[in-house]
Each structure stands twice: as C-alpha cells, then as structure tokens.
SESEDO-14883 format. One record per atom (N, C-alpha, C): residue number from 1; atom name; y, z, x. Coordinates in pm, 1 decimal. Layout:
residues N
NODE num atome        v        w        u
NODE NUM    CA        Y        Z        X
...
This chain:
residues 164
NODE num atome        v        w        u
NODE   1     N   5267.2   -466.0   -418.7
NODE   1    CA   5260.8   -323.2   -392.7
NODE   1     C   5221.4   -302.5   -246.5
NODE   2     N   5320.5   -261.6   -179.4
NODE   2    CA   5291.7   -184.6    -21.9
NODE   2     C   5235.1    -61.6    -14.2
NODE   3     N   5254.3     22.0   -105.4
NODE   3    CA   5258.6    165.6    -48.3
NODE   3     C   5165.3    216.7   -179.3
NODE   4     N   5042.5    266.7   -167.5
NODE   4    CA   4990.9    319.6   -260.8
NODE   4     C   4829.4    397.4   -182.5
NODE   5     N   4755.8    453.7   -285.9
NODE   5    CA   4647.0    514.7   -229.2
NODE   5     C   4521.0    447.1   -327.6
NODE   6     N   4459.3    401.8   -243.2
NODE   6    CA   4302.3    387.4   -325.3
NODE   6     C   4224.6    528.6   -336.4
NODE   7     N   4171.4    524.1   -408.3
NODE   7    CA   4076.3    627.1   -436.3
NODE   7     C   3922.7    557.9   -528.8
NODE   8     N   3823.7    690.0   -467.8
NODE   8    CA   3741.6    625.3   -565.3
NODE   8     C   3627.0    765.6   -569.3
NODE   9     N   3572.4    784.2   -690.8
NODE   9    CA   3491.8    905.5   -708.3
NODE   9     C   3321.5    881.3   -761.0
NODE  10     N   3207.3    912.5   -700.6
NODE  10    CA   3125.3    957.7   -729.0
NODE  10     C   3096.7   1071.2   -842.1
NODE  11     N   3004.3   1055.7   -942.6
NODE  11    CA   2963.8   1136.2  -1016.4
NODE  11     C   2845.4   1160.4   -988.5
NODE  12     N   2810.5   1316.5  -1069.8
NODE  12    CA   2648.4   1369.9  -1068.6
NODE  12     C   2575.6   1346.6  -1168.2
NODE  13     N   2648.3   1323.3  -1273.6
NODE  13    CA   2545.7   1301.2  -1385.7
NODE  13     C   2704.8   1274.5  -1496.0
NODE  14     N   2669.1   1288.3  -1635.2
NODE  14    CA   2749.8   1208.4  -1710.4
NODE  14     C   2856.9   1301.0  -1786.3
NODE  15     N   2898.1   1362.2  -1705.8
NODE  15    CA   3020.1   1486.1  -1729.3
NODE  15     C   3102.8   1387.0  -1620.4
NODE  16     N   3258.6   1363.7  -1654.4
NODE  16    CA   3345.5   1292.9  -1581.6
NODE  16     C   3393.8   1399.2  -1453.5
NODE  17     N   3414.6   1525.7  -1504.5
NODE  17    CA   3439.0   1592.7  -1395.0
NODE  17     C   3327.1   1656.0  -1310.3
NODE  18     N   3191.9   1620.1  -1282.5
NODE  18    CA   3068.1   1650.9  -1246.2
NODE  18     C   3116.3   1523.4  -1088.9
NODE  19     N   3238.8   1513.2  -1044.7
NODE  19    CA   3248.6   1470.2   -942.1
NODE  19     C   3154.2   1499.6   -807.7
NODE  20     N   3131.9   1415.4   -712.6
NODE  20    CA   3016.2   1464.6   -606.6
NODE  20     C   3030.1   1404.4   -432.5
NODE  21     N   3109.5   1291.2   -464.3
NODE  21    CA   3196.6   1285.5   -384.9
NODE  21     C   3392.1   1183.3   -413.3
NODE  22     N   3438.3   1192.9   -290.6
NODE  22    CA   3548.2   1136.8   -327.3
NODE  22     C   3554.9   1034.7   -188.6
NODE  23     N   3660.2    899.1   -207.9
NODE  23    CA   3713.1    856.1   -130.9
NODE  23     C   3834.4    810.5   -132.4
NODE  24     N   3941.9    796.7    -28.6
NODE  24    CA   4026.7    785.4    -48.7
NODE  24     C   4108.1    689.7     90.6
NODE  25     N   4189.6    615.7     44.2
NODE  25    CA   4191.0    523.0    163.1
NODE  25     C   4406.6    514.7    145.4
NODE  26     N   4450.6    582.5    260.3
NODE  26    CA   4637.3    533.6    247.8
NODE  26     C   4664.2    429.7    307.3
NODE  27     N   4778.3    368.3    198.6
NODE  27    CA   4847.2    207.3    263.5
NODE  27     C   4923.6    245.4    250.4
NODE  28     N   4994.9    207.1    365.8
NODE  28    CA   5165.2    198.6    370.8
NODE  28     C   5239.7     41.0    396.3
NODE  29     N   5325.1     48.0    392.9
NODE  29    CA   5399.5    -84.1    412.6
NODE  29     C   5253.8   -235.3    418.6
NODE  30     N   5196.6   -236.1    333.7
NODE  30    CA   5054.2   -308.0    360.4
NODE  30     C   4935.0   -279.9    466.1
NODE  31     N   4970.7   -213.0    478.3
NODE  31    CA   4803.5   -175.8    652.6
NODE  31     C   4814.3    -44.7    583.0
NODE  32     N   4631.9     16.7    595.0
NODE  32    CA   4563.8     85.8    588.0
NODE  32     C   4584.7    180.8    689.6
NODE  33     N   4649.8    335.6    698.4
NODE  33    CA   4686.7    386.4    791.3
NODE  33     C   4603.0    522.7    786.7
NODE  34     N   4502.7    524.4    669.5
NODE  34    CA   4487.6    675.5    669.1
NODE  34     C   4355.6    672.9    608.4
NODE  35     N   4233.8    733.8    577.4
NODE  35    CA   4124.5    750.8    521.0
NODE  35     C   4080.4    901.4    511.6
NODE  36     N   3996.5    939.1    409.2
NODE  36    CA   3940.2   1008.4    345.3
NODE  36     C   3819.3   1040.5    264.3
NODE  37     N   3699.0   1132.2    354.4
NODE  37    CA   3603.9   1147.6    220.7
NODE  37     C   3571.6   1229.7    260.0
NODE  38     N   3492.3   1275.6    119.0
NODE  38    CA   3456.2   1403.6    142.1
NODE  38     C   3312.6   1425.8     66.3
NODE  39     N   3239.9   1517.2     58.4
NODE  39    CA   3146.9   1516.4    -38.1
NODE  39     C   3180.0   1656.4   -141.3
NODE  40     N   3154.5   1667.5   -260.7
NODE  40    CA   3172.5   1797.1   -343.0
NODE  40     C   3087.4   1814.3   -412.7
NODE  41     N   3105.3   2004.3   -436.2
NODE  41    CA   2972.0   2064.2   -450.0
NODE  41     C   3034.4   2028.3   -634.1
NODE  42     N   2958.1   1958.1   -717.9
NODE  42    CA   3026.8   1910.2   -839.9
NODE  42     C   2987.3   2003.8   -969.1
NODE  43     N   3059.6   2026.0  -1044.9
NODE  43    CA   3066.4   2139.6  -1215.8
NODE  43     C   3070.8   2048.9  -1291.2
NODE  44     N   2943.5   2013.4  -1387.7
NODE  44    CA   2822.0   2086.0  -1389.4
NODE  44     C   2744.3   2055.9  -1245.0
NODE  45     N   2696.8   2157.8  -1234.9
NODE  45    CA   2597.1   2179.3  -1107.0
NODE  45     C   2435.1   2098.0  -1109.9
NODE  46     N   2458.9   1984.5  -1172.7
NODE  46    CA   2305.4   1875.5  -1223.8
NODE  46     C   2323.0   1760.4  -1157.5
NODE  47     N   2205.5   1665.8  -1142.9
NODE  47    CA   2209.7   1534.8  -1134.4
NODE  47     C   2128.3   1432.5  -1188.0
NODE  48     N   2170.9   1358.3  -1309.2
NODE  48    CA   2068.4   1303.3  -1343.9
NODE  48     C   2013.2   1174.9  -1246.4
NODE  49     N   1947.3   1179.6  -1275.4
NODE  49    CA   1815.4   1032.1  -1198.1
NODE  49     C   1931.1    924.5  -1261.0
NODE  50     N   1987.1    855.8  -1333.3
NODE  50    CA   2075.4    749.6  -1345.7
NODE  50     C   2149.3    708.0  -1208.1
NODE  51     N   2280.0    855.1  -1196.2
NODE  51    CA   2357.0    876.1  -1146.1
NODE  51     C   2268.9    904.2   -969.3
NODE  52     N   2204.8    889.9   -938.7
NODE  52    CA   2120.2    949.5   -813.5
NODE  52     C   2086.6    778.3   -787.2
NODE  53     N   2048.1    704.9   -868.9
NODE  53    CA   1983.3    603.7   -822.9
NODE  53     C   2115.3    466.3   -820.3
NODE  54     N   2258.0    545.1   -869.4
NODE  54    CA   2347.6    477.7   -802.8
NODE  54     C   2412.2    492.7   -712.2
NODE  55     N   2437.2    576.3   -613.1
NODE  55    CA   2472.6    659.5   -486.5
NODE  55     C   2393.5    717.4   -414.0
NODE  56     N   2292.2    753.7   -468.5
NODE  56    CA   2231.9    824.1   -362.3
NODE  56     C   2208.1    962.5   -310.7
NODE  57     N   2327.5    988.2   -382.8
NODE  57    CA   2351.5   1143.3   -334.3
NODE  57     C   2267.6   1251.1   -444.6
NODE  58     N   2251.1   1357.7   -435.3
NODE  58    CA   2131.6   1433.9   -489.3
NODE  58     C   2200.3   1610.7   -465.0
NODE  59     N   2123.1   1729.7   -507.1
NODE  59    CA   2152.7   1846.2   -509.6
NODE  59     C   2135.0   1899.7   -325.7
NODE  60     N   2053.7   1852.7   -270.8
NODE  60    CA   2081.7   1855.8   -123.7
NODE  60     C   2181.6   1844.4    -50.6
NODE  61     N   2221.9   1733.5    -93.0
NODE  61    CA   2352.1   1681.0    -18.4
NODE  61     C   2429.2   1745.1    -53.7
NODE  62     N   2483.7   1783.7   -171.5
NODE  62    CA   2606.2   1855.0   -200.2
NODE  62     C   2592.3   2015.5   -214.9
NODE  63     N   2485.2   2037.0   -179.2
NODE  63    CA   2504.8   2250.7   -221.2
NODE  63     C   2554.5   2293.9   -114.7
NODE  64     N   2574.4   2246.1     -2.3
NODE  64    CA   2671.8   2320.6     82.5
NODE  64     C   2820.3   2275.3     92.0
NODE  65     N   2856.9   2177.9     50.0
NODE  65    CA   2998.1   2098.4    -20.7
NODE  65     C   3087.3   2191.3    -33.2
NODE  66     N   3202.9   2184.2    -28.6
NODE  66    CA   3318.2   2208.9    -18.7
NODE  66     C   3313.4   2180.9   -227.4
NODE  67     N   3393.1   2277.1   -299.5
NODE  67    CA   3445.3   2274.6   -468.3
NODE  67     C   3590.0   2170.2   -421.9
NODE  68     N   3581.2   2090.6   -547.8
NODE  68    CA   3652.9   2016.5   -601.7
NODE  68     C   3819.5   2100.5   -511.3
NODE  69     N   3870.3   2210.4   -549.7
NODE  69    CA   3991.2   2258.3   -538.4
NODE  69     C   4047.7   2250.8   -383.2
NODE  70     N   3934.9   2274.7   -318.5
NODE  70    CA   3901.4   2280.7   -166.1
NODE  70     C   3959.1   2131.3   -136.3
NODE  71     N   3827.6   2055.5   -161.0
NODE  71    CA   3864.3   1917.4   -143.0
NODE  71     C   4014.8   1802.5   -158.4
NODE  72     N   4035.6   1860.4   -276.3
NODE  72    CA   4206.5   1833.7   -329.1
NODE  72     C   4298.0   1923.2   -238.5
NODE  73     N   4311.6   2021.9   -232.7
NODE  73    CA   4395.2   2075.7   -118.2
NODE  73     C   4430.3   1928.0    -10.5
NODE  74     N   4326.7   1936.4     56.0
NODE  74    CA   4289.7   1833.9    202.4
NODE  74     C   4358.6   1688.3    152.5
NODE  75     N   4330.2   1653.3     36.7
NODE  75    CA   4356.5   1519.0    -27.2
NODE  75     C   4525.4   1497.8    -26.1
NODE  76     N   4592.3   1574.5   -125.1
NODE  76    CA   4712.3   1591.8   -191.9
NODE  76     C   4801.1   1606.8    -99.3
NODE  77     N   4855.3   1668.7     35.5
NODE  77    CA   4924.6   1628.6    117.2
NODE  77     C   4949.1   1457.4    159.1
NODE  78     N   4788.6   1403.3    152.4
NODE  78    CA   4833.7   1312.1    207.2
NODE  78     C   4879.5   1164.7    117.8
NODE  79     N   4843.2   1203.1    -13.4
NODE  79    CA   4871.4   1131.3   -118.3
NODE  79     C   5028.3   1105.4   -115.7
NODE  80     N   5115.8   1245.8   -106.3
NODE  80    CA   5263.1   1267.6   -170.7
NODE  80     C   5260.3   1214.3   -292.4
NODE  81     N   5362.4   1132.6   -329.1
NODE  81    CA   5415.0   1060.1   -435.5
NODE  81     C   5371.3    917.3   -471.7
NODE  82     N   5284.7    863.6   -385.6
NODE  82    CA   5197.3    777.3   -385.9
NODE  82     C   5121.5    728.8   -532.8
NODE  83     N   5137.9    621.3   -563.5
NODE  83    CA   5047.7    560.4   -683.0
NODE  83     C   4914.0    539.1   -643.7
NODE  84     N   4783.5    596.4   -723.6
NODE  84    CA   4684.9    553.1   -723.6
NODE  84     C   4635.5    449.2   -730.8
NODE  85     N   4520.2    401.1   -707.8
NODE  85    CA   4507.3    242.6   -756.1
NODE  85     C   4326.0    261.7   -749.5
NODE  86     N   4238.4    221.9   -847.3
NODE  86    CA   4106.9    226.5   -884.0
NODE  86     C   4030.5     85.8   -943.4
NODE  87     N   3918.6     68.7   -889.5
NODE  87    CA   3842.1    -33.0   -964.0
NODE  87     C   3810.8     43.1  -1065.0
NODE  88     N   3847.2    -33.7  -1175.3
NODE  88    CA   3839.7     20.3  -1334.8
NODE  88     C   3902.0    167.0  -1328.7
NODE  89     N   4032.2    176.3  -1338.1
NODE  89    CA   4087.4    325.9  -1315.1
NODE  89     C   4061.1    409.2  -1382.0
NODE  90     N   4050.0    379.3  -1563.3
NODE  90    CA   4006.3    457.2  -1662.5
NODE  90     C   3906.9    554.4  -1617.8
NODE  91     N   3796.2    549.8  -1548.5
NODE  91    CA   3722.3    558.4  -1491.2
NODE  91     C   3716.7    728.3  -1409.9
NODE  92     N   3786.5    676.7  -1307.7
NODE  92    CA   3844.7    754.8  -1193.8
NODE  92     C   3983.5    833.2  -1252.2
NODE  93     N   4052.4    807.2  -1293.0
NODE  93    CA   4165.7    863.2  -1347.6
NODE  93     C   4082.7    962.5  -1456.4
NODE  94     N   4009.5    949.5  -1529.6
NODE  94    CA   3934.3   1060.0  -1650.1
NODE  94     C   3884.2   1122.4  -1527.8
NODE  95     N   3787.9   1096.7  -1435.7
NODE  95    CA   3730.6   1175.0  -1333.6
NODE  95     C   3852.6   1283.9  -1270.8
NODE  96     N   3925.4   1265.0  -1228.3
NODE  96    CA   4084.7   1339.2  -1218.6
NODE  96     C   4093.3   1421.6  -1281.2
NODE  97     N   4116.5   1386.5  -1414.3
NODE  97    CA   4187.1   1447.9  -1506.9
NODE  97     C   4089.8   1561.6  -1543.0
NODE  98     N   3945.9   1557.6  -1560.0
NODE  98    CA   3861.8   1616.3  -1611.0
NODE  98     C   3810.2   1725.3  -1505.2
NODE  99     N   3814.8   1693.3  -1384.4
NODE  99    CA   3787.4   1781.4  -1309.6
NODE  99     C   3915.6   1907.2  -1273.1
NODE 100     N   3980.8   1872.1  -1271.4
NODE 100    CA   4166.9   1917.7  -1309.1
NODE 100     C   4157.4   2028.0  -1384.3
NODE 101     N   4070.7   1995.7  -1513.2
NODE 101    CA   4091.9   2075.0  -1639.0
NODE 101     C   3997.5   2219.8  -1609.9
NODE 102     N   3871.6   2113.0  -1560.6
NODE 102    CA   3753.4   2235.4  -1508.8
NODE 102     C   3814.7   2397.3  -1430.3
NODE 103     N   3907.3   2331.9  -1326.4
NODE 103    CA   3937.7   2441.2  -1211.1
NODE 103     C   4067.9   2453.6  -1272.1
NODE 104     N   4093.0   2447.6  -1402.4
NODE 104    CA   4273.4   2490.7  -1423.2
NODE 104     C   4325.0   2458.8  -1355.6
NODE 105     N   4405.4   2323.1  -1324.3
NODE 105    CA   4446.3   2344.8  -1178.2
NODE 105     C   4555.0   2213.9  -1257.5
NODE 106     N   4714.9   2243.7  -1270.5
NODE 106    CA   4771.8   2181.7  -1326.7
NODE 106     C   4796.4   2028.3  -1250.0
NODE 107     N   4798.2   1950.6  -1377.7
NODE 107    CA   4768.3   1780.7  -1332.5
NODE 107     C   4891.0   1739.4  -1326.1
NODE 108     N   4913.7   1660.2  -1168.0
NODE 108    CA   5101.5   1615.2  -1207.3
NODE 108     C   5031.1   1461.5  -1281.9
NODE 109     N   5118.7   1366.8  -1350.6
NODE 109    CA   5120.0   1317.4  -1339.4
NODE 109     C   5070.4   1157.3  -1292.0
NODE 110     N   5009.2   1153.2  -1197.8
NODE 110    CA   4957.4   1000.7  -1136.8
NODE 110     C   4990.7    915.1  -1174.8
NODE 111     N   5044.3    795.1  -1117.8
NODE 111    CA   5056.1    706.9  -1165.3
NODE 111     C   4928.0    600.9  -1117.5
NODE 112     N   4852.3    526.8  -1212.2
NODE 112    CA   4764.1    504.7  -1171.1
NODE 112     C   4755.7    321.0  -1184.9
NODE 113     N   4693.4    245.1  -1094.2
NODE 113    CA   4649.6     99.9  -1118.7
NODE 113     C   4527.3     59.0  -1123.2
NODE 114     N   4532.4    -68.7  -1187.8
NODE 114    CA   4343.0    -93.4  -1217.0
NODE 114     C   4334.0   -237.3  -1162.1
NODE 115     N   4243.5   -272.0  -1054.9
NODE 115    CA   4221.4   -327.0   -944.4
NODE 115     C   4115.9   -422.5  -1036.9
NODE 116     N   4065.5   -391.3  -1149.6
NODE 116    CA   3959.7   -434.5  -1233.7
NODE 116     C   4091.3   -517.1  -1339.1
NODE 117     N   4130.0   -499.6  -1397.7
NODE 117    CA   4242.5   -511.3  -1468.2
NODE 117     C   4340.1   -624.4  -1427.7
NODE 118     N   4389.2   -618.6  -1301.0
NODE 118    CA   4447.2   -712.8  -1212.9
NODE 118     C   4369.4   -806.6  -1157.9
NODE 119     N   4256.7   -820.3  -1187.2
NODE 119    CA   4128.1   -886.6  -1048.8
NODE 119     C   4118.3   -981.4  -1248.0
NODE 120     N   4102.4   -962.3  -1350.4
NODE 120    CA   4075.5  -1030.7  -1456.0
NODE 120     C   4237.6  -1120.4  -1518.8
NODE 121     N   4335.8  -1059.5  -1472.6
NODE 121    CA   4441.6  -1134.8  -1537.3
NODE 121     C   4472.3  -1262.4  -1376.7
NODE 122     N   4417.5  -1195.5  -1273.5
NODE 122    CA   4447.0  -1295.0  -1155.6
NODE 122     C   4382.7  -1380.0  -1151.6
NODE 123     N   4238.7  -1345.9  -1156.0
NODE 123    CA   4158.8  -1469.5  -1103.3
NODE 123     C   4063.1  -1545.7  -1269.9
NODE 124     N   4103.5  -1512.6  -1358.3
NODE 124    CA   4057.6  -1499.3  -1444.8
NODE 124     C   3908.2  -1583.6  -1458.6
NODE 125     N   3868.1  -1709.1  -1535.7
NODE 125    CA   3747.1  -1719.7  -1529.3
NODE 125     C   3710.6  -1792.4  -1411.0
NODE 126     N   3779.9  -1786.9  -1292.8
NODE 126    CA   3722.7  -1827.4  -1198.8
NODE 126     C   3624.4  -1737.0  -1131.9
NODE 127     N   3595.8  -1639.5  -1139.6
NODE 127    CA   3474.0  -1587.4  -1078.7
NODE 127     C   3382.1  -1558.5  -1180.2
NODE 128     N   3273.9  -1542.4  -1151.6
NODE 128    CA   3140.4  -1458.7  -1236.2
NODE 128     C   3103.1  -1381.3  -1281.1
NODE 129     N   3229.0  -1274.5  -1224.2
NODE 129    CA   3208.0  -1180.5  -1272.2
NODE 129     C   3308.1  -1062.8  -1205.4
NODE 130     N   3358.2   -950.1  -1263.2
NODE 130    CA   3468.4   -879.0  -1196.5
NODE 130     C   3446.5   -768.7  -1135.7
NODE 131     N   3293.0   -774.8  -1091.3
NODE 131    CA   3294.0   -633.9  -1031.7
NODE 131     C   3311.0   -610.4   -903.7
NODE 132     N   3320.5   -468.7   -852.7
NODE 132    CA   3418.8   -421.8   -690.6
NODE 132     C   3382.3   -561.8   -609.8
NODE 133     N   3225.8   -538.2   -602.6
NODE 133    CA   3204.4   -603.3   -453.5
NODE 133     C   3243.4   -776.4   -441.9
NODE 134     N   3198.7   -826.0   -621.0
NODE 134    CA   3239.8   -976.4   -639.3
NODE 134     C   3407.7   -978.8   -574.9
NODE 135     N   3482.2   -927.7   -663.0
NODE 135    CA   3665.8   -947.9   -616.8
NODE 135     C   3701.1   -924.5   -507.3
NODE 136     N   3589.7   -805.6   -426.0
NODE 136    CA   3635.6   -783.2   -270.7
NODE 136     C   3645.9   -855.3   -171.6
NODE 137     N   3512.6   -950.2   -179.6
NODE 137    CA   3460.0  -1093.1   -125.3
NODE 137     C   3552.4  -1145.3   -150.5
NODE 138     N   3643.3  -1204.1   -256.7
NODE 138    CA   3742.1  -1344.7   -278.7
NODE 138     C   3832.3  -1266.6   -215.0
NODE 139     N   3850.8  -1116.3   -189.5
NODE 139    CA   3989.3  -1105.0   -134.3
NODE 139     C   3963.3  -1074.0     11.8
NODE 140     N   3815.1  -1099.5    132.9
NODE 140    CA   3818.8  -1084.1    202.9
NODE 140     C   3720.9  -1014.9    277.1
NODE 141     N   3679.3   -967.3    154.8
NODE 141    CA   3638.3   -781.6    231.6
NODE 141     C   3497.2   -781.2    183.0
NODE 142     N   3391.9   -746.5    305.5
NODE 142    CA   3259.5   -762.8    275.2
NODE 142     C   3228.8   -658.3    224.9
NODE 143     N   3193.3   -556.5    127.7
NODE 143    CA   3129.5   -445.1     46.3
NODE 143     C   3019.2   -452.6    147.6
NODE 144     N   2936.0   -326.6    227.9
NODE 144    CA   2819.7   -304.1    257.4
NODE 144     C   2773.1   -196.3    151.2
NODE 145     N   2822.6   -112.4    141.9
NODE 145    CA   2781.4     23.2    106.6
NODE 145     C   2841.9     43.4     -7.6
NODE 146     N   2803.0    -54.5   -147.9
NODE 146    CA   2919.2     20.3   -247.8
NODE 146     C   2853.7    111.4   -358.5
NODE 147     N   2897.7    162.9   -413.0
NODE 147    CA   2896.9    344.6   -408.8
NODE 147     C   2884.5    412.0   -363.8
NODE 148     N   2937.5    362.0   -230.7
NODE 148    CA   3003.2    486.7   -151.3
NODE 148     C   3100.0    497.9   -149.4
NODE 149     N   3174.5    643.6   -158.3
NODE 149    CA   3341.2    641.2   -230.4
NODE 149     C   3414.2    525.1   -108.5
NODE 150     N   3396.8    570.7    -51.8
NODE 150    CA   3459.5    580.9     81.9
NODE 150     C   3499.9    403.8     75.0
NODE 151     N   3366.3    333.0    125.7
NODE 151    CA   3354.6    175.7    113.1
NODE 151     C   3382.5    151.1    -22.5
NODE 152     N   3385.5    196.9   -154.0
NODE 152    CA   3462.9    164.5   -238.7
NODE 152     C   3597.6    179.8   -262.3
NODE 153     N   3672.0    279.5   -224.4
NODE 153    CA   3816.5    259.7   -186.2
NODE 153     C   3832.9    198.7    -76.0
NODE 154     N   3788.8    157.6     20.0
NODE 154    CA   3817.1     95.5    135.7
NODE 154     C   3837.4   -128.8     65.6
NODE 155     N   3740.3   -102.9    -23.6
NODE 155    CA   3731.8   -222.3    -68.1
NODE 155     C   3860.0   -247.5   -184.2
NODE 156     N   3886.7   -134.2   -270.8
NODE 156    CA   3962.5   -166.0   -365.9
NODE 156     C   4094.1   -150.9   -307.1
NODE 157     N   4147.2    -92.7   -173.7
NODE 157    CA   4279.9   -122.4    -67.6
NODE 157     C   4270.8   -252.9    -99.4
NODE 158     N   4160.0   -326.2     -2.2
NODE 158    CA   4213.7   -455.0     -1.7
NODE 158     C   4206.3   -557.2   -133.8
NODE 159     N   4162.5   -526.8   -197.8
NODE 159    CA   4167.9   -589.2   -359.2
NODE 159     C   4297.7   -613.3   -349.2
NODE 160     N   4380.0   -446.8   -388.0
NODE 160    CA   4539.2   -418.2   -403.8
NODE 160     C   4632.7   -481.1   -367.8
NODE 161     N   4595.9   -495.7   -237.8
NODE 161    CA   4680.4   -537.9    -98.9
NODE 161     C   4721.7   -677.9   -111.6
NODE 162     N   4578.9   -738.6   -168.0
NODE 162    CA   4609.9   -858.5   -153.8
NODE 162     C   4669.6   -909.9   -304.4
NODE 163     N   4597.6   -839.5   -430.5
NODE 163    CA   4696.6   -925.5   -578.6
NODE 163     C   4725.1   -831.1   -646.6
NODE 164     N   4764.9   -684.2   -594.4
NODE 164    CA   4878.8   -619.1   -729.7
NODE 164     C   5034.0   -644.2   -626.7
C-alpha cells in the first residue's frame, strides 16, 4: 500500500465519540507528504482520570478547541478517497463512526486497515508483544510520545509503509 492516511484519535473518557484529539499523517506514493492535528473540544464534555492518565490531555486543554465538525472540515479535504489505516482500527474507526452519529453528520464509507492486525499475521510470535510502539521499533520508528495522536499516526505510517 502506497497511498493511504494514518489516523489516530484520543478519547476523554469512555464514550467512543468523546474524541479530544485527532492525528493524522498523508502518504502518497510511500513518503509521508502531509500531517495533521488538532485538539477537540469532545461530546460528552467529561474526562475520566483513566483516560487523562493516558494522554494527558484534561478539560483545560480542550475548552477552547475547535468541535469535532470544525475539525473534520480541515481533515476531509485532505484525506479525498484515501484508505485509512489504524493501530487496532476497530478502535478508531468506532471513534469515527460514533462521533459522526453525535453531530449528524453523514458517514461515507472508509475504508479502513489495522496496522495491529497486519503487525500479528506478519511478524507473528516473533515479537512480545503487538503494541504501537513495540511494531514501530521493528519497523524503524522510535515512538517518543505515544498517545499522542499525532506521534501515533506518525508511527502507524510507518508500520503501513513498511508491511501492509
């Protein structure tokens, strides 16, 4: 796969569409040509202590945020027709879908890939374990900052790049 978009979403607490931030990273012909993040003001308007003590992010950070609809505007040009691609997509793809539903805001489609999914039929019990930052390392890519959308789609590009 040459041409696709990583993405990756932050939550506020345990509503899928309680999104809080997003990241988003474009490949074209294999190289990384485009990036994206943003932070959002997320519905429901909560954060539990779980979700805070995996990102970081809190009701500060996001009450002056840009809404989900805002944010997608900015996004969706640069997506086009582009396939998604997510560590553990189920994930991020319900995050999509659910926030979608929140703002009525009709869902095309996506076609979506799982970087988690591909990282277990590829490398199978050769690693320890399949999570972002472990598979990023075998494919290259040092994780500093992960849950952060941003460095998490930046990481699951090169996952992609290198074994879907």
């Amino acid at each position: 796969m040459k041409d696709f978009v990583a993405i990756d979403f932050e939550t506020a607490n345990e509503c899928r569409c309680s999104v809080c931030s997003v990241g988003v990273v474009i490949v074209r012909n294999g190289e990384i040509v485009d990036s994206f993040y943003s932070l959002i003001h997320p519905e429901p308007e909560y954060y539990q202590w779980f979700c805070q003590q995996v990102h970081g992010l809190s009701e500060e950070d996001t009450e002056d945020a840009p809404v989900f609809p805002e944010v997608w505007s900015q996004i969706e040009p640069k997506i086009g027709g582009l396939p998604l691609v997510a560590h553990n997509s189920p994930f991020d793809e319900g995050c999509l879908k659910e926030v979608f539903k929140v703002y009525q805001m009709d869902y095309p489609d996506y076609e979506f890939y799982d970087t988690l999914a591909a990282s277990r039929k590829h490398f199978g019990n050769a690693l320890p374990n399949h999570r972002l930052q472990t598979v990023a390392a075998v494919c290259g890519y040092k994780l500093e900052k992960h849950h952060h959308a941003l460095a998490d789609a930046e990481a699951c590009a090169h996952i992609a790049m290198r074994i879907l």
